[in-house]
VMD Tcl script that builds the backbone (N, CA, C; Angstrom):
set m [mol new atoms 504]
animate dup $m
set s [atomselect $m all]
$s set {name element resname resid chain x y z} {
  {N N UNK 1 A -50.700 -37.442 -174.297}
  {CA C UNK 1 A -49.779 -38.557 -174.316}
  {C C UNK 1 A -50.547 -39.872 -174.313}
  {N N UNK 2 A -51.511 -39.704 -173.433}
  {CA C UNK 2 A -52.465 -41.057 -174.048}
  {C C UNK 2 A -53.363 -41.216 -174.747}
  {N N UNK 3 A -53.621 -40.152 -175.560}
  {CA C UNK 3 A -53.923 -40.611 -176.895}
  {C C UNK 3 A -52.964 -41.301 -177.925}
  {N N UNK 4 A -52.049 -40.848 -177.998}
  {CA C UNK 4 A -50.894 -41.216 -178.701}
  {C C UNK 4 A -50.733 -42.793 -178.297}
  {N N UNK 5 A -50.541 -43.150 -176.721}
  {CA C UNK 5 A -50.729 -44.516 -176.647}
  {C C UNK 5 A -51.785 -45.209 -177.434}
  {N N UNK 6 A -52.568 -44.484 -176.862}
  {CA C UNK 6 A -54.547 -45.399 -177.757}
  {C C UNK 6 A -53.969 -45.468 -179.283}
  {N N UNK 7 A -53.878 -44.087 -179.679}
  {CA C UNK 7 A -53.425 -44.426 -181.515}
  {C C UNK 7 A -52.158 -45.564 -182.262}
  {N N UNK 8 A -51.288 -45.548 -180.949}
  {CA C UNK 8 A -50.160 -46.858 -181.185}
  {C C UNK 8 A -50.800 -48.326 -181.249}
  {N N UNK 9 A -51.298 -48.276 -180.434}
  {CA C UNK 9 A -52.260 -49.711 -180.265}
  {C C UNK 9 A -52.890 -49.545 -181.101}
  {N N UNK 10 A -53.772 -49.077 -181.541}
  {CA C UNK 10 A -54.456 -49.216 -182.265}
  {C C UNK 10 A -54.375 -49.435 -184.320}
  {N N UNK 11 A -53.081 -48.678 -184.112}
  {CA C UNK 11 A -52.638 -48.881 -185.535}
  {C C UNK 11 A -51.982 -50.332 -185.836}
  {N N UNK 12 A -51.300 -50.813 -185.043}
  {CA C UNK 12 A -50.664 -52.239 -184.713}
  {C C UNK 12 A -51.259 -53.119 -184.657}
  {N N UNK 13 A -52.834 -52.777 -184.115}
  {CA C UNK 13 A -53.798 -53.956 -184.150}
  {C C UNK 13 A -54.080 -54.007 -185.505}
  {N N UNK 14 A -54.385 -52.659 -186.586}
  {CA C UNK 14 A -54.588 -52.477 -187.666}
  {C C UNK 14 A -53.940 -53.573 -188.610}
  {N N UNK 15 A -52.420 -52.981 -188.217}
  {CA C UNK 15 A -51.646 -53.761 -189.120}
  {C C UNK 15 A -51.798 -55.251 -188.989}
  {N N UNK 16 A -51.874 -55.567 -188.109}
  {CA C UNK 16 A -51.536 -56.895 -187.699}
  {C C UNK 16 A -52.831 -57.773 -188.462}
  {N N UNK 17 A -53.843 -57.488 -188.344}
  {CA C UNK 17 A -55.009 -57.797 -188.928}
  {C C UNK 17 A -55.029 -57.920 -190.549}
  {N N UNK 18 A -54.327 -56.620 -190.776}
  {CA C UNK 18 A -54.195 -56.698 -192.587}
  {C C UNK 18 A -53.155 -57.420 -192.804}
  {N N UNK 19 A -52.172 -57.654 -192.358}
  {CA C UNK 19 A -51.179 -58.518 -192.637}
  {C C UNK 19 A -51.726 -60.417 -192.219}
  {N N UNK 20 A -52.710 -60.732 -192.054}
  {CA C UNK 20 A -52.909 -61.678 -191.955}
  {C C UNK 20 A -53.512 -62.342 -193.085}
  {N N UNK 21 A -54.258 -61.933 -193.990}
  {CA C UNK 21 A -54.563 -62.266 -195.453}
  {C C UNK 21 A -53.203 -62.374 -196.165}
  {N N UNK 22 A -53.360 -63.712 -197.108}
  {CA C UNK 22 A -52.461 -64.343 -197.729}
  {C C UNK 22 A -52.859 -64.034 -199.286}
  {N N UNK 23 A -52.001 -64.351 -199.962}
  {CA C UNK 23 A -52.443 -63.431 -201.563}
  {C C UNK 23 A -52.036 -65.007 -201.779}
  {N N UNK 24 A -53.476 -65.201 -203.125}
  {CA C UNK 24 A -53.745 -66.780 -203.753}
  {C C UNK 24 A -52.798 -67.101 -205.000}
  {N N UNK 25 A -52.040 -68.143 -204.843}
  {CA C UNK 25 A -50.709 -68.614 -206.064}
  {C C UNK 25 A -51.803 -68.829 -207.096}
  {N N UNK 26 A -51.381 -68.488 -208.526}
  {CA C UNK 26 A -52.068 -68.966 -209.519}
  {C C UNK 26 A -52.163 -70.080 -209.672}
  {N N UNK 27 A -53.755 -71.188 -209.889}
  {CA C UNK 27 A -53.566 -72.569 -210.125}
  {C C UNK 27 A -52.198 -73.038 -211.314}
  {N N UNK 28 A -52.022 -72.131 -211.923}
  {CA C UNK 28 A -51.163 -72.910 -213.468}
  {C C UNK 28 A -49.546 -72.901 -212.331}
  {N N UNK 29 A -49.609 -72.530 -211.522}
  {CA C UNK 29 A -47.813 -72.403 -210.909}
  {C C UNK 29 A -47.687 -73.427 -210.003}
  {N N UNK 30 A -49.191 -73.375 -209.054}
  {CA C UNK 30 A -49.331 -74.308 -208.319}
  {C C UNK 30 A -49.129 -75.986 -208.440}
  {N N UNK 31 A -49.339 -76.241 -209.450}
  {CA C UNK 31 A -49.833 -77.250 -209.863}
  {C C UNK 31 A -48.260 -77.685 -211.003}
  {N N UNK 32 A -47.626 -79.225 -210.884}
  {CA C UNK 32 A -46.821 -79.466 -211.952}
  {C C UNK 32 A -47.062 -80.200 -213.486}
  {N N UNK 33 A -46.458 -79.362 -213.882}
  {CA C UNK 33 A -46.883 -80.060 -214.944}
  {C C UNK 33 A -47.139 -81.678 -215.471}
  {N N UNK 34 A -48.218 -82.248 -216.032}
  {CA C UNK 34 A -48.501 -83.530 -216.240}
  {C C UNK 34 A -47.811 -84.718 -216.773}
  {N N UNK 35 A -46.695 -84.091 -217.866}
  {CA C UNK 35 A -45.766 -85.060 -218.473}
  {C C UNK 35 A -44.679 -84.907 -216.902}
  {N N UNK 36 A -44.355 -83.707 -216.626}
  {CA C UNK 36 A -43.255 -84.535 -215.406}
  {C C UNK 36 A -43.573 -85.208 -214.355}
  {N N UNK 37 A -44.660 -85.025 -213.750}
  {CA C UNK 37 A -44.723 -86.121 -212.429}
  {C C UNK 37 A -45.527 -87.537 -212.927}
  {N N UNK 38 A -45.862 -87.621 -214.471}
  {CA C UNK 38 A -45.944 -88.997 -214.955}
  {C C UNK 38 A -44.220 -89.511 -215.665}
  {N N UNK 39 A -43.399 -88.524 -215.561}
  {CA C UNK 39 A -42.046 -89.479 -215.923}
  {C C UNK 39 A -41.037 -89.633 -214.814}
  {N N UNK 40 A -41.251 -89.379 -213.572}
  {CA C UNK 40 A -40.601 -90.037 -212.630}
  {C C UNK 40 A -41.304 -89.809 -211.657}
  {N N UNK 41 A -41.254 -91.246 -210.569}
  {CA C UNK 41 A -41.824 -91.774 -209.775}
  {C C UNK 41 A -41.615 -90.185 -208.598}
  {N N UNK 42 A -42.965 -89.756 -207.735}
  {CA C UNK 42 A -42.771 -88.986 -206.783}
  {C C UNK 42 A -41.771 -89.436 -205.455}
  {N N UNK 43 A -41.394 -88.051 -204.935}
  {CA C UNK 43 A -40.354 -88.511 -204.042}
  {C C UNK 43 A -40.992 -87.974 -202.973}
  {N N UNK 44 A -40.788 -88.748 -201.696}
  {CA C UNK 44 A -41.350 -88.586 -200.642}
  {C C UNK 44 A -40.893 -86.824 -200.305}
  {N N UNK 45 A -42.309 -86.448 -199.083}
  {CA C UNK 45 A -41.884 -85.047 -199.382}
  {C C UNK 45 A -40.880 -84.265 -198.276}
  {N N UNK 46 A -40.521 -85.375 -197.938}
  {CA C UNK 46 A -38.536 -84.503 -197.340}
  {C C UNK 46 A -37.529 -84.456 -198.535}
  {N N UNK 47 A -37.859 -85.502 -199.341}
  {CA C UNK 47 A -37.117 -85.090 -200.533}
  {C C UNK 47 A -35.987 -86.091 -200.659}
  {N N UNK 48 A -36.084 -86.969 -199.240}
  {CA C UNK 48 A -34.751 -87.932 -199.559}
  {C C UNK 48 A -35.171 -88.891 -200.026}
  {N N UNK 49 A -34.192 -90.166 -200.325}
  {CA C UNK 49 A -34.463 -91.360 -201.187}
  {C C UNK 49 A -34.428 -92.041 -200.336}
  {N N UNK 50 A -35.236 -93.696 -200.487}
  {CA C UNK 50 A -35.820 -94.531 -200.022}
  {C C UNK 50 A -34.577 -94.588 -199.234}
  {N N UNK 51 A -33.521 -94.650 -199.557}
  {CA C UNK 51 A -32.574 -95.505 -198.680}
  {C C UNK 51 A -32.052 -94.363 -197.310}
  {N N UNK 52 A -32.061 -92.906 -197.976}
  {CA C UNK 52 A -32.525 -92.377 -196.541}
  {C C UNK 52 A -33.323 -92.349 -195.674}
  {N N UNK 53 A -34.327 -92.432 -196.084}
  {CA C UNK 53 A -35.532 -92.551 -195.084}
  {C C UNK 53 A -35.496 -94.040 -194.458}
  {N N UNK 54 A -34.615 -94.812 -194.792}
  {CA C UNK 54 A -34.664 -96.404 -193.990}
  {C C UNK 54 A -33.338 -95.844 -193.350}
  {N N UNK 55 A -31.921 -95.838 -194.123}
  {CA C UNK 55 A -31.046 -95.672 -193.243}
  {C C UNK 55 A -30.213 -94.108 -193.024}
  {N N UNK 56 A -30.731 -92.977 -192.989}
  {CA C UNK 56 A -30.443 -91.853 -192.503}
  {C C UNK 56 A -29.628 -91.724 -193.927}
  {N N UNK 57 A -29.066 -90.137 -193.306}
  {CA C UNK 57 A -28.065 -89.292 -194.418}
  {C C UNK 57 A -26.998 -89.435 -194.304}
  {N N UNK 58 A -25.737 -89.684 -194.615}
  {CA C UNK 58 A -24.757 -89.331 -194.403}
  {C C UNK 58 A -23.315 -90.191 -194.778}
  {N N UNK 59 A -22.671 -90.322 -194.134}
  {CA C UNK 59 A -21.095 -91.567 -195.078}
  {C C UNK 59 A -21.868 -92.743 -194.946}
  {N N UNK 60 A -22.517 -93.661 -194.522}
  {CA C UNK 60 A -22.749 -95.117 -194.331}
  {C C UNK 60 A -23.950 -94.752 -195.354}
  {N N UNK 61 A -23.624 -95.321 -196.443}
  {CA C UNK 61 A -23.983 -95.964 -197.649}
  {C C UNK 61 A -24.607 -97.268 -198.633}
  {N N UNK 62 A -24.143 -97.966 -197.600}
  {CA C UNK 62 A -23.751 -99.538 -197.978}
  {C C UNK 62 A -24.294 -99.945 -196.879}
  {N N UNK 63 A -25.003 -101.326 -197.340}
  {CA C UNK 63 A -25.698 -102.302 -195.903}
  {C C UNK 63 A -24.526 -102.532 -195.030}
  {N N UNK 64 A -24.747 -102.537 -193.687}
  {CA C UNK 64 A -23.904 -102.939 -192.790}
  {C C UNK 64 A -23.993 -104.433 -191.929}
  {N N UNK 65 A -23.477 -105.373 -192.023}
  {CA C UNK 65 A -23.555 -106.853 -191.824}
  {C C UNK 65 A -23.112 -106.953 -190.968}
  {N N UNK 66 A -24.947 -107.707 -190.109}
  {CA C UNK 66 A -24.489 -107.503 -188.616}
  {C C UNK 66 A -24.650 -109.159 -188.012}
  {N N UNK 67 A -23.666 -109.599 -187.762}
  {CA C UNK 67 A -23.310 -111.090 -187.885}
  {C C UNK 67 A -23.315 -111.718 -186.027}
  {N N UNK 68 A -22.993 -112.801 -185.882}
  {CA C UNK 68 A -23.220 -112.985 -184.429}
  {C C UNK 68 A -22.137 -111.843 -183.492}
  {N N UNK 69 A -22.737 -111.672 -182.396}
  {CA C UNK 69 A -21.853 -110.917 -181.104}
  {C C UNK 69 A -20.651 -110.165 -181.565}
  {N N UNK 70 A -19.791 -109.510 -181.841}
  {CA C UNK 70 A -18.371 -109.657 -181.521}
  {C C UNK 70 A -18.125 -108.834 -180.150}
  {N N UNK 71 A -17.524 -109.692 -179.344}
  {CA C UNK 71 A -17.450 -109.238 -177.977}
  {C C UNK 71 A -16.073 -108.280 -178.101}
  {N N UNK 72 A -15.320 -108.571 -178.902}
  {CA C UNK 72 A -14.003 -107.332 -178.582}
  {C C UNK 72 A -14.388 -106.102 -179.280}
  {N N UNK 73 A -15.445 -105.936 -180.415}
  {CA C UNK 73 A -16.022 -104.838 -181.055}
  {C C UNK 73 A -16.851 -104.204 -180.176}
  {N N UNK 74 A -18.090 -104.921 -179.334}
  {CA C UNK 74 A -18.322 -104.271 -178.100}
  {C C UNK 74 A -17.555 -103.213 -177.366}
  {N N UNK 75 A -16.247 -104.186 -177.179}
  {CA C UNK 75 A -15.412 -103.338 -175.932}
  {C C UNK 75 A -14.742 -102.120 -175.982}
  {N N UNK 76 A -14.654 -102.444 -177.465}
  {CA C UNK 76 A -14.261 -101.077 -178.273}
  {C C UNK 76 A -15.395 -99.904 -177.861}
  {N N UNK 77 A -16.666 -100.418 -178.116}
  {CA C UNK 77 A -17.474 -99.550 -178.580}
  {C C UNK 77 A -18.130 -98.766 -177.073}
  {N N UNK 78 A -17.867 -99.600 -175.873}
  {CA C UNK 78 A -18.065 -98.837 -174.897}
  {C C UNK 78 A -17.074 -98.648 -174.508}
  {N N UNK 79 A -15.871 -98.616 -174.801}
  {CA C UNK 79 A -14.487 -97.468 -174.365}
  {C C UNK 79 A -15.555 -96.361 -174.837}
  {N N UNK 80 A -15.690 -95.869 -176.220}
  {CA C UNK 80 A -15.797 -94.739 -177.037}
  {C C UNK 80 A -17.162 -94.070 -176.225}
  {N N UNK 81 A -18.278 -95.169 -176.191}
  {CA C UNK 81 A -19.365 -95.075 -175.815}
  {C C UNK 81 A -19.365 -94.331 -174.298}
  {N N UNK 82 A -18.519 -94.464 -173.773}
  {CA C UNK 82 A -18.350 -94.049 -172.250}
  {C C UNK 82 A -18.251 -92.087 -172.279}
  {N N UNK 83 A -17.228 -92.308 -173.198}
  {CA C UNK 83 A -16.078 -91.123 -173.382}
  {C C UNK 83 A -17.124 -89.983 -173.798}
  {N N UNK 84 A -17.665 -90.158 -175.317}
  {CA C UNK 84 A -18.336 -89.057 -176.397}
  {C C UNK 84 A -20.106 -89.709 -176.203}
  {N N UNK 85 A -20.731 -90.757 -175.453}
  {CA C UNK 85 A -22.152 -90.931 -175.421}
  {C C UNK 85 A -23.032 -90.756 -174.473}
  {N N UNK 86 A -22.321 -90.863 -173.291}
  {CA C UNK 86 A -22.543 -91.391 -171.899}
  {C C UNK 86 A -23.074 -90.397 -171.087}
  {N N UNK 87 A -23.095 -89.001 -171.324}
  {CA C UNK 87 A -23.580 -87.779 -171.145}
  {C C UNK 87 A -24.862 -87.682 -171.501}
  {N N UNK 88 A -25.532 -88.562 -172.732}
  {CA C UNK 88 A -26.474 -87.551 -173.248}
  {C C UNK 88 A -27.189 -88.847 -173.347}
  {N N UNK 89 A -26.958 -90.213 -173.141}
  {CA C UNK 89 A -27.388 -91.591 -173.780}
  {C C UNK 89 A -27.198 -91.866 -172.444}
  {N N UNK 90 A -28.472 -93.173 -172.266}
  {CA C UNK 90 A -28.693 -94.285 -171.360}
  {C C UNK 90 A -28.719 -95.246 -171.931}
  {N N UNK 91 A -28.579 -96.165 -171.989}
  {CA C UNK 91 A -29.123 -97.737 -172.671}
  {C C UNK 91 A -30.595 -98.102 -171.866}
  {N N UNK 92 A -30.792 -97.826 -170.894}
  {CA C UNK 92 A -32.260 -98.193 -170.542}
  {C C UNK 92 A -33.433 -97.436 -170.112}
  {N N UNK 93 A -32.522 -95.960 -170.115}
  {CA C UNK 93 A -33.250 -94.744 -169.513}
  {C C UNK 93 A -33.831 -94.212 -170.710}
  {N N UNK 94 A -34.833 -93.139 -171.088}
  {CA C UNK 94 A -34.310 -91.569 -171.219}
  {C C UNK 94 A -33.315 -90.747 -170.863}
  {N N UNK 95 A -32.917 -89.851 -171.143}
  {CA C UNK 95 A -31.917 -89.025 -170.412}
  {C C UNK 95 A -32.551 -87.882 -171.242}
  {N N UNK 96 A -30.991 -87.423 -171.734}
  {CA C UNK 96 A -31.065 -86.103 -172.460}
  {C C UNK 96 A -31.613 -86.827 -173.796}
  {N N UNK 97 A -31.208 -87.691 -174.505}
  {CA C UNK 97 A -31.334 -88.226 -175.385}
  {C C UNK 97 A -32.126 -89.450 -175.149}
  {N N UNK 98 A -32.726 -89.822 -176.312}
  {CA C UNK 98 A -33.604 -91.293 -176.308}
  {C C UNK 98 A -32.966 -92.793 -175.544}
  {N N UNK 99 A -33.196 -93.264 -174.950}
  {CA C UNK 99 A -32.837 -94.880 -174.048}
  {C C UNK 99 A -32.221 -95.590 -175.551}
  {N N UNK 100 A -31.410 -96.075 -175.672}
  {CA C UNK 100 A -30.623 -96.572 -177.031}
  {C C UNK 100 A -31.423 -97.867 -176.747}
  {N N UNK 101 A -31.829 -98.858 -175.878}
  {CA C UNK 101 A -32.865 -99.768 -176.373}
  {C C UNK 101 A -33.597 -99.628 -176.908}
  {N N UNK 102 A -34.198 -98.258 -177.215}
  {CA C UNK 102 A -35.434 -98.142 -178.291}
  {C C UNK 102 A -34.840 -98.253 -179.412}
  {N N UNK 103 A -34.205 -97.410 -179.058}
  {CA C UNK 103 A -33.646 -96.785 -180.377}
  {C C UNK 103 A -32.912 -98.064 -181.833}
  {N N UNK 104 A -32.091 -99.079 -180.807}
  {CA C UNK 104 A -31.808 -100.279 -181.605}
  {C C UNK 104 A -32.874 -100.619 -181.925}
  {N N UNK 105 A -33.823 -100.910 -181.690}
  {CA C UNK 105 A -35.010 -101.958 -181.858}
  {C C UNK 105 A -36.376 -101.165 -182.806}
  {N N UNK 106 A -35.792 -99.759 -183.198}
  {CA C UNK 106 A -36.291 -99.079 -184.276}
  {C C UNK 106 A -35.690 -99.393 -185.500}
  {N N UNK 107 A -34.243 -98.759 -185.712}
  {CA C UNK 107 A -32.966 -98.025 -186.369}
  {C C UNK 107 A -32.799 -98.998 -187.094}
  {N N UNK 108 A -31.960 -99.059 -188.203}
  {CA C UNK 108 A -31.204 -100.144 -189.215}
  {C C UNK 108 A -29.924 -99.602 -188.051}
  {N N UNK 109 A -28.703 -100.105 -188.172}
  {CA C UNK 109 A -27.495 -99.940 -188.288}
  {C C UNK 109 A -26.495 -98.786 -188.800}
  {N N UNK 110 A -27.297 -98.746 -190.155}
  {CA C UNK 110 A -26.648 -97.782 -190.976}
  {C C UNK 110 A -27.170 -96.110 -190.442}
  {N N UNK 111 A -28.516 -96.593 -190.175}
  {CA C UNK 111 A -29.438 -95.091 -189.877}
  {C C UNK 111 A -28.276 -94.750 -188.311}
  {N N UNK 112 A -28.336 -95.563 -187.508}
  {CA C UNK 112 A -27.622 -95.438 -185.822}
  {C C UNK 112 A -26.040 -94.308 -185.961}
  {N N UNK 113 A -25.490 -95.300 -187.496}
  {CA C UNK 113 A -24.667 -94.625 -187.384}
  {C C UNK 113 A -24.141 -93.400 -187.997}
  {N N UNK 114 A -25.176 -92.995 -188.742}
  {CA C UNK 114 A -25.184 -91.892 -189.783}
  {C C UNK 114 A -25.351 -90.861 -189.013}
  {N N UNK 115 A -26.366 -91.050 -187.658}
  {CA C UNK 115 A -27.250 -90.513 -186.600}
  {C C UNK 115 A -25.573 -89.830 -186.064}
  {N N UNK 116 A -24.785 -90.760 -185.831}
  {CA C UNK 116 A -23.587 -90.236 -184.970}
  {C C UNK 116 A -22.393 -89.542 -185.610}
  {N N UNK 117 A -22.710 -90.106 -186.837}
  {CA C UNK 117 A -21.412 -89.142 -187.582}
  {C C UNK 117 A -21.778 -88.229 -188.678}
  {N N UNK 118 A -23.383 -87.478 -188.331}
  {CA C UNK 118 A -23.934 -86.391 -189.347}
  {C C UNK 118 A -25.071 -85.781 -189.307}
  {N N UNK 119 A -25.021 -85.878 -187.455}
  {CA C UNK 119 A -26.051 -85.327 -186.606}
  {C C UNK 119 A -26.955 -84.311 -186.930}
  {N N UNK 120 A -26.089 -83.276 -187.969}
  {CA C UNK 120 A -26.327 -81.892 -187.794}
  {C C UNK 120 A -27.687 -81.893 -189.389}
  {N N UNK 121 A -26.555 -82.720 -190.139}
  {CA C UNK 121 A -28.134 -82.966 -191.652}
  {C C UNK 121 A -28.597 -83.989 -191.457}
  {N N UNK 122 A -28.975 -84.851 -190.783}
  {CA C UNK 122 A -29.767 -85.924 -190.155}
  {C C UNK 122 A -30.907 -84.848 -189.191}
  {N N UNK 123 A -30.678 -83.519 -188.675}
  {CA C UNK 123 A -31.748 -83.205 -187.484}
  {C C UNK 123 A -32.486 -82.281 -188.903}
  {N N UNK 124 A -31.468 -81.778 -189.792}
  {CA C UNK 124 A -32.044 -80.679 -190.370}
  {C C UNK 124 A -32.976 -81.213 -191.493}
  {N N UNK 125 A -32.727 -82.236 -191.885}
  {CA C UNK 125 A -33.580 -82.736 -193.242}
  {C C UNK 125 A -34.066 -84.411 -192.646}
  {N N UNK 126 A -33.954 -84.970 -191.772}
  {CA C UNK 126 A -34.773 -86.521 -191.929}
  {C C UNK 126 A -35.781 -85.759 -191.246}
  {N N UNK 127 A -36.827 -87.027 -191.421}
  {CA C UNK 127 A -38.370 -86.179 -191.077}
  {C C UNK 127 A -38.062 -87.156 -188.914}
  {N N UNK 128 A -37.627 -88.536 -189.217}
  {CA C UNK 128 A -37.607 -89.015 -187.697}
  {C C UNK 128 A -36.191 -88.203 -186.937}
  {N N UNK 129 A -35.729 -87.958 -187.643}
  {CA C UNK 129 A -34.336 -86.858 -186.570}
  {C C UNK 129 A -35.236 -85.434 -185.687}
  {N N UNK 130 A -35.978 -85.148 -186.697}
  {CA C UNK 130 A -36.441 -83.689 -186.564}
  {C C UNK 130 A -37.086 -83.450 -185.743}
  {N N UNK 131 A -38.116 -85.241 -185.596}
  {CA C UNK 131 A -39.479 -85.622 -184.866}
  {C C UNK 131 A -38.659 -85.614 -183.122}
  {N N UNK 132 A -37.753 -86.159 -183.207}
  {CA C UNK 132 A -37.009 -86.622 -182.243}
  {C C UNK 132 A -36.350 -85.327 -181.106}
  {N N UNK 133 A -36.278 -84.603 -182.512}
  {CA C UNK 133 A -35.601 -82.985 -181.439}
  {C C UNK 133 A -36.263 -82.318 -181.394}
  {N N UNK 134 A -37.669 -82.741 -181.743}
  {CA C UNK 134 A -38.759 -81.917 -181.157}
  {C C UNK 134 A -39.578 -82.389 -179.795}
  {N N UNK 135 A -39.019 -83.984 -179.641}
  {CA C UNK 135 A -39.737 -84.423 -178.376}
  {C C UNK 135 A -38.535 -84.568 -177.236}
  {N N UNK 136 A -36.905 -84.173 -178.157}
  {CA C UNK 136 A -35.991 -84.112 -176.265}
  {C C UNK 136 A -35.628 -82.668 -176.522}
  {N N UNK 137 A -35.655 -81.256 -177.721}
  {CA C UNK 137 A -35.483 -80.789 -177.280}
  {C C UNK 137 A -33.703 -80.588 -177.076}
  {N N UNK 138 A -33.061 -81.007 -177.375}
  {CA C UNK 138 A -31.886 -81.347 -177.306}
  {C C UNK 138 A -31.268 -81.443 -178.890}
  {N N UNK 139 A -30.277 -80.642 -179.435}
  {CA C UNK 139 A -29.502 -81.678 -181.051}
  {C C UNK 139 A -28.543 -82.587 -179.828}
  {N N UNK 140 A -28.549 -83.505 -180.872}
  {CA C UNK 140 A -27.378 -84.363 -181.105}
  {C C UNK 140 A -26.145 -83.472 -181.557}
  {N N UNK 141 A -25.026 -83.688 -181.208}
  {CA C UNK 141 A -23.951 -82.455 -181.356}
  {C C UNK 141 A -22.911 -83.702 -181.840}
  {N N UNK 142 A -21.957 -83.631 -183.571}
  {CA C UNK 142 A -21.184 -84.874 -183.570}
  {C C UNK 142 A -20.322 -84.867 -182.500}
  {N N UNK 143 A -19.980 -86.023 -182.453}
  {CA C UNK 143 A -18.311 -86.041 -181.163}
  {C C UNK 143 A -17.341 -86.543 -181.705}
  {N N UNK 144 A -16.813 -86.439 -183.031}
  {CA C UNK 144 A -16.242 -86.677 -183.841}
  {C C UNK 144 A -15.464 -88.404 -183.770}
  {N N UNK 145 A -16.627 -89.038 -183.946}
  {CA C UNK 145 A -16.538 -90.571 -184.061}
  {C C UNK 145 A -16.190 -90.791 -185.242}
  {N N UNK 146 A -15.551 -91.741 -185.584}
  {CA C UNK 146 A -15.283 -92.418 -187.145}
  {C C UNK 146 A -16.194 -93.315 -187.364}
  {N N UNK 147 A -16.301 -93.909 -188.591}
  {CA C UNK 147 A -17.148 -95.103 -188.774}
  {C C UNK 147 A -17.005 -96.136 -188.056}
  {N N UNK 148 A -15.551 -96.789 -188.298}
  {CA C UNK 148 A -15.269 -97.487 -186.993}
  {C C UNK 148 A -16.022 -97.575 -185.278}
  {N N UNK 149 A -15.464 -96.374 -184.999}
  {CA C UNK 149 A -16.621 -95.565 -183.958}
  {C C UNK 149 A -17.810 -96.205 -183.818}
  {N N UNK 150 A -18.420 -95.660 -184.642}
  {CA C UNK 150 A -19.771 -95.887 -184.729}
  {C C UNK 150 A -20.254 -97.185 -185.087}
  {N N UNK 151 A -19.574 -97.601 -185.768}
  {CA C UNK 151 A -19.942 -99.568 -186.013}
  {C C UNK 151 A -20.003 -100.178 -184.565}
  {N N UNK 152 A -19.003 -99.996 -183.673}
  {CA C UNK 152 A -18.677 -100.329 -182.600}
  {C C UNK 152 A -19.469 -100.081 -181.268}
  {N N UNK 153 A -19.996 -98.577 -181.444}
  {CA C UNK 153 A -21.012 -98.285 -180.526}
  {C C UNK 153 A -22.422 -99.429 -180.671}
  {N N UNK 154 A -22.336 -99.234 -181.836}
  {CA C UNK 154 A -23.706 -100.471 -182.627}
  {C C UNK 154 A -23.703 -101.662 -181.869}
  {N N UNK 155 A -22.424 -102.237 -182.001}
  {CA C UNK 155 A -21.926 -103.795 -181.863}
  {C C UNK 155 A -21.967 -103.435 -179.956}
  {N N UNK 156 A -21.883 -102.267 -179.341}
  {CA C UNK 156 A -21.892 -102.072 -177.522}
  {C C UNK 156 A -23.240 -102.685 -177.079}
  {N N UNK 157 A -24.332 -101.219 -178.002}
  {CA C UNK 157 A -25.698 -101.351 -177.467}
  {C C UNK 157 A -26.048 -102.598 -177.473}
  {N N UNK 158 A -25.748 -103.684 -179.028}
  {CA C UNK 158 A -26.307 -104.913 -179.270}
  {C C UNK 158 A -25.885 -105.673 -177.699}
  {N N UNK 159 A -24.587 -105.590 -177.523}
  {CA C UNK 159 A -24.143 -106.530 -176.462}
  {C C UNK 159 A -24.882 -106.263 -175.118}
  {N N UNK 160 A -25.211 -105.325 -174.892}
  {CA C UNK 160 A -26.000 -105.024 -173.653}
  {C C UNK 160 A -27.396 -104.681 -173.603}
  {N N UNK 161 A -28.126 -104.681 -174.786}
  {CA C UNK 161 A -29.056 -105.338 -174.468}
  {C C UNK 161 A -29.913 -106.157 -175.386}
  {N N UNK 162 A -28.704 -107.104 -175.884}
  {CA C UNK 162 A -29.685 -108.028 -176.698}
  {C C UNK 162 A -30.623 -108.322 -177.653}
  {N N UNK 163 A -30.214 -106.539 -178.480}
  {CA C UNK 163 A -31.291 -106.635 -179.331}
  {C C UNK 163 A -30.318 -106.295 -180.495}
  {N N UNK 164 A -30.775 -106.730 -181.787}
  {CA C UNK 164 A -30.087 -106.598 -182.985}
  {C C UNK 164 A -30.688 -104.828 -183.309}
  {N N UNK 165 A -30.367 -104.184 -184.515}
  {CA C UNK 165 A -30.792 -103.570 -185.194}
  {C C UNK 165 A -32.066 -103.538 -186.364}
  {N N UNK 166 A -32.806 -103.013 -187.024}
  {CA C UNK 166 A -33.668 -103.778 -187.691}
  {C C UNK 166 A -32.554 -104.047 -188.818}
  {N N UNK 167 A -33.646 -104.747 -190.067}
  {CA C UNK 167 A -32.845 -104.887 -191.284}
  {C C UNK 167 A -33.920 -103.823 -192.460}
  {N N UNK 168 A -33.236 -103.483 -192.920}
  {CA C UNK 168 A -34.019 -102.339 -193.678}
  {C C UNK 168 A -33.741 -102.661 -195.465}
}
mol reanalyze $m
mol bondsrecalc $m
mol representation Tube
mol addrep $m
C-alpha cells in the first residue's frame, strides 16, 4: 500500500513537470499583419477608447458640466448617498471601498458615475476598476441609482469636501 502511495506521488510530480512546457505560436500568427496596424491607429491594450479610459464604460457618454455648488443637488445626493453608499463609502476614510476624497480628486465626473451605474463592466474590463478590486478586494455591487442619482452623489462629495472632479 505504500508503494502505491510512493508511485501516486510520484507520477503527479511527473505530470506536473511535463505539463509545464508551453508549445511556441508560429512567428507568422503571432505577429499582425503590416498593412493593418499601419491603417488604424493602435488601441490601448484593454481595448477601450480614449474616452473610456478618461471617463469609464457605461450610459454617461457626454461631458458632464460641472458649474458652481448646487446646494439642493447636494441634498439630493446625500439623501441617496446615505441610503445605497454609506455602507461601503467614507468621504474621508477608507472603508470597504476607497475614501471618495480621493477618488473626486482622481475621477472625471462622468468616470464617478459610470463607476455607480455599471459597476459590474467597469470592474471587468477598465484596467483602474480592476486595479482597485484588487487593492479593497471588495466589487462595487450597482444599487440601482439613475443618472440623476449619480450626478447628485457627484454634486454631495463636491459639497463636502471641496473638491471638483478632474476635467478629462
Amino acid at each position: 500500500m505504500k508503494k502505491i502511495g510512493i508511485l501516486s506521488a510520484s507520477m503527479v510530480a511527473i505530470l506536473m513537470v511535463a505539463g509545464c512546457g508551453q508549445a511556441k505560436k508560429p512567428e507568422a500568427a503571432a505577429a499582425p499583419a503590416a498593412s493593418t496596424a499601419a491603417a488604424k491607429p493602435a488601441a490601448p491594450a484593454s481595448g477601450l477608447t480614449e474616452w473610456q479610459m478618461t471617463h469609464g464604460i457605461g450610459p454617461v457618454t457626454e461631458r458632464v458640466e460641472i458649474g458652481p455648488l448646487d446646494e439642493e443637488l447636494a441634498k439630493q445626493g446625500q439623501a441617496v448617498f446615505e441610503v445605497k453608499c454609506m455602507v461601503c463609502h467614507h468621504v474621508t476614510d477608507r472603508y470597504v471601498g476607497p475614501a471618495l476624497q480621493d477618488t473626486i480628486a482622481r475621477r472625471t465626473p462622468e468616470y464617478m458615475m459610470n463607476m455607480m451605474l455599471n459597476p459590474d463592466e467597469m470592474l471587468a474590463k477598465h484596467p483602474e476598476a480592476k486595479k482597485l478590486l484588487g487593492e479593497f478586494l471588495v466589487p462595487m455591487t450597482f444599487q440601482n441609482v439613475t443618472k440623476d442619482d449619480a450626478r447628485a452623489i457627484v454634486e454631495y462629495i463636491r459639497s463636502v469636501t471641496g473638491k471638483d472632479p478632474i476635467s478629462g
